[in-house]
LOTIVEX-617627 format. One record per residue: x, y, z negated of N, C-alpha, C in turn; chain. Coordinates in steps of 0.1 Angstrom, whole numbers, always signed. Atoms other than C-alpha are relative to their C-alpha. Last residue first. Layout:
[bamar [X; Y; Z]; [X; Y; Z]; [X; Y; Z]; "A"];
...
This chain:
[bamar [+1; +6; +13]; [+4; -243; -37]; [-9; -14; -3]; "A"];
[bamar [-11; +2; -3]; [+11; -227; -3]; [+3; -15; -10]; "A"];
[bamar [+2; +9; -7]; [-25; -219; -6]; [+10; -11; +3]; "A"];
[bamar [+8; +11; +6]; [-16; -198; -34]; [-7; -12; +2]; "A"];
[bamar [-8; +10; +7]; [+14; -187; -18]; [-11; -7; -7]; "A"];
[bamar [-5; +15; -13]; [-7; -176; +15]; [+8; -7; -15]; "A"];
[bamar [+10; +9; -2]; [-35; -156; -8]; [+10; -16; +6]; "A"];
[bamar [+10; +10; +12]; [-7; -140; -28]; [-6; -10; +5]; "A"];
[bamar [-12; +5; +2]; [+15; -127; +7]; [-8; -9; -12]; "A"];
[bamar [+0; +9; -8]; [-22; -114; +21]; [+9; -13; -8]; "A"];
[bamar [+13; +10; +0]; [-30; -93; -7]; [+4; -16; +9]; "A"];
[bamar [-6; +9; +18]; [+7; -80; -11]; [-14; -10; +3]; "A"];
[bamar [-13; +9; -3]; [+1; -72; +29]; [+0; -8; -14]; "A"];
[bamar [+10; +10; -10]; [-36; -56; +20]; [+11; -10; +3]; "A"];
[bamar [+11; +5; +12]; [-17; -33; -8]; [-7; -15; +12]; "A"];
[bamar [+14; -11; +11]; [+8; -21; +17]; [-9; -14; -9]; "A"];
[bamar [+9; +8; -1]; [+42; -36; +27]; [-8; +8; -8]; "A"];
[bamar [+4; +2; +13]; [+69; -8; +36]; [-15; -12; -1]; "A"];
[bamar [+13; +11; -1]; [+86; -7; +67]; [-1; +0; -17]; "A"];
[bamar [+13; -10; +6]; [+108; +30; +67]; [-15; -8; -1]; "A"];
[bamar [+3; +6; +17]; [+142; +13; +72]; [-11; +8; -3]; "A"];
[bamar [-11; +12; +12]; [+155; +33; +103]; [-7; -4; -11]; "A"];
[bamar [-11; -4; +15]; [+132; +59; +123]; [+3; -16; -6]; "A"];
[bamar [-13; -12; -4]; [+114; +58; +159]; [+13; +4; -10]; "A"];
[bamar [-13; +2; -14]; [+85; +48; +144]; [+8; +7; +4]; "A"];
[bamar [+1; -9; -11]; [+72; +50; +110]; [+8; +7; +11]; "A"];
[bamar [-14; -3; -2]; [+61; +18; +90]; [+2; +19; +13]; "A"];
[bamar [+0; -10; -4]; [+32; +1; +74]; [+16; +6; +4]; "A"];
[bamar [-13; -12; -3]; [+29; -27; +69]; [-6; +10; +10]; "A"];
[bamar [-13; +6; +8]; [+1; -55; +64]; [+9; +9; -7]; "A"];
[bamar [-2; -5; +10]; [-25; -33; +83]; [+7; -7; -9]; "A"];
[bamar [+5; +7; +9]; [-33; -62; +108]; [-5; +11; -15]; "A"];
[bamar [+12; +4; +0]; [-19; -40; +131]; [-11; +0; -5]; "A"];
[bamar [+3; -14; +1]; [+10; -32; +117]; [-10; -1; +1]; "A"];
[bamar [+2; -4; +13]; [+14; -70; +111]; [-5; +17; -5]; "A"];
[bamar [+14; +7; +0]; [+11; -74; +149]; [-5; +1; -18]; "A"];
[bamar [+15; -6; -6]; [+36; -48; +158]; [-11; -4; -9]; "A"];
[bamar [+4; -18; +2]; [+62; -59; +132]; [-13; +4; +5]; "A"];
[bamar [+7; +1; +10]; [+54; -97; +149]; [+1; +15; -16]; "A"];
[bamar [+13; +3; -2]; [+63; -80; +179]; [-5; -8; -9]; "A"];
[bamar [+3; -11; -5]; [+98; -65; +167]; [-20; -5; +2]; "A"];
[bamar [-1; -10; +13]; [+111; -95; +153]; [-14; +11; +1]; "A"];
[bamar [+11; +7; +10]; [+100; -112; +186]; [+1; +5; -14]; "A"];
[bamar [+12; -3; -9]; [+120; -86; +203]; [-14; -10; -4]; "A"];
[bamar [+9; -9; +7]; [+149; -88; +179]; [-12; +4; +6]; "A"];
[bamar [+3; -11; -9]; [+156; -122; +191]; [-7; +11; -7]; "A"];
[bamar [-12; -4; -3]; [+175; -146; +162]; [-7; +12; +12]; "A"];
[bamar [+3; -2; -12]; [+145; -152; +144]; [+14; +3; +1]; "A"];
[bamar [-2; +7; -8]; [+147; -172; +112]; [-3; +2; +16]; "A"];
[bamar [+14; +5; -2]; [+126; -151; +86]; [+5; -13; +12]; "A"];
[bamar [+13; +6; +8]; [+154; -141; +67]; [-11; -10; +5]; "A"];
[bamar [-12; +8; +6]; [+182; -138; +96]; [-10; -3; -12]; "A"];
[bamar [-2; +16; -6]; [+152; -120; +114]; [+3; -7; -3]; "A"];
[bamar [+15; +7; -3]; [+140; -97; +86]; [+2; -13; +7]; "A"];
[bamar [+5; +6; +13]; [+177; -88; +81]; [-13; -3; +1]; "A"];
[bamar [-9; +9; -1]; [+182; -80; +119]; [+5; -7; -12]; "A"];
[bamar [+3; +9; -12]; [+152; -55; +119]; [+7; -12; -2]; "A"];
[bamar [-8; -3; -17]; [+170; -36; +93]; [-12; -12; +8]; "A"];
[bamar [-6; +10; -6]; [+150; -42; +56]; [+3; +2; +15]; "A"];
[bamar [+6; +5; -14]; [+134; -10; +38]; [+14; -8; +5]; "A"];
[bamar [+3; -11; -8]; [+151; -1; +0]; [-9; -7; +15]; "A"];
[bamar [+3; -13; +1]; [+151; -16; -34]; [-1; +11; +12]; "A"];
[bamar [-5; -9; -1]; [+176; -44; -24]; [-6; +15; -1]; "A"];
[bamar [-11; +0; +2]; [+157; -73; -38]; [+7; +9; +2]; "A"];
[bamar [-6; +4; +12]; [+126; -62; -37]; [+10; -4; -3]; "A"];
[bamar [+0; -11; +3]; [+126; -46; -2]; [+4; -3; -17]; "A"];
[bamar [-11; -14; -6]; [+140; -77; +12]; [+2; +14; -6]; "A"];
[bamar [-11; +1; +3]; [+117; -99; -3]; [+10; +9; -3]; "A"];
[bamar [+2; +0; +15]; [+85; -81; +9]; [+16; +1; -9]; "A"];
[bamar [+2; -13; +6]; [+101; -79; +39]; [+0; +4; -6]; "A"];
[bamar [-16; +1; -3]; [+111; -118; +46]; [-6; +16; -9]; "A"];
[bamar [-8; +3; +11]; [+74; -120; +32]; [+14; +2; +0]; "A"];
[bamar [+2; -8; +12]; [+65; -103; +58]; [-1; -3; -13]; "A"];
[bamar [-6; -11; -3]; [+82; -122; +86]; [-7; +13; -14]; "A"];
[bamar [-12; +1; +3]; [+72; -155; +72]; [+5; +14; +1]; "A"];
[bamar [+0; -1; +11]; [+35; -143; +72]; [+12; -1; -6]; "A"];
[bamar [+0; -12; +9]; [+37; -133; +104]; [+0; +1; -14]; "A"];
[bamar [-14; -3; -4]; [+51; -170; +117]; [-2; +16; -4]; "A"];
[bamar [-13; +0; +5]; [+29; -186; +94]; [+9; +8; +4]; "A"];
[bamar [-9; +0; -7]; [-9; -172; +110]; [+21; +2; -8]; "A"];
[bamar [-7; +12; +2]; [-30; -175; +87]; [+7; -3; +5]; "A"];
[bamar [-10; +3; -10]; [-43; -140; +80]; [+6; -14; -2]; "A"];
């Protein structure tokens, strides 16, 4: 995946979960990742779902978790990053 503006949004995630130990609001992802519309929030969610990035389960609060292929991802972009 090379696409920055998914990769910002799940790193916000990542972050998010590690620092606070639990799933990130919508409106913490954004203020991390620099979205102010939750509807772009929201559709790069989608697209990371997708992707298999995250995983999450709709309809319910705080329940995004990054999977094994997201951590993959988040390594390959810092190493490039590098």
């Amino acid at each position: 995946m090379t696409n920055p503006n998914l990769i910002a949004v799940l790193a916000a995630v990542d972050r998010l979960i590690r620092e606070h130990g639990y799933s990130p609001s919508v409106r913490e992802i954004g203020e991390l990742a620099g979205y102010t519309s939750s509807s772009m929030i929201y559709d790069r969610i989608t697209a990371l779902y997708e992707a298999d990035c995250i995983t999450y389960m709709p309809m319910q609060t705080r329940t995004i978790r990054v999977t094994s292929k997201g951590k993959r991802v988040l390594k390959e972009a810092e190493i490039h990053a590098n």
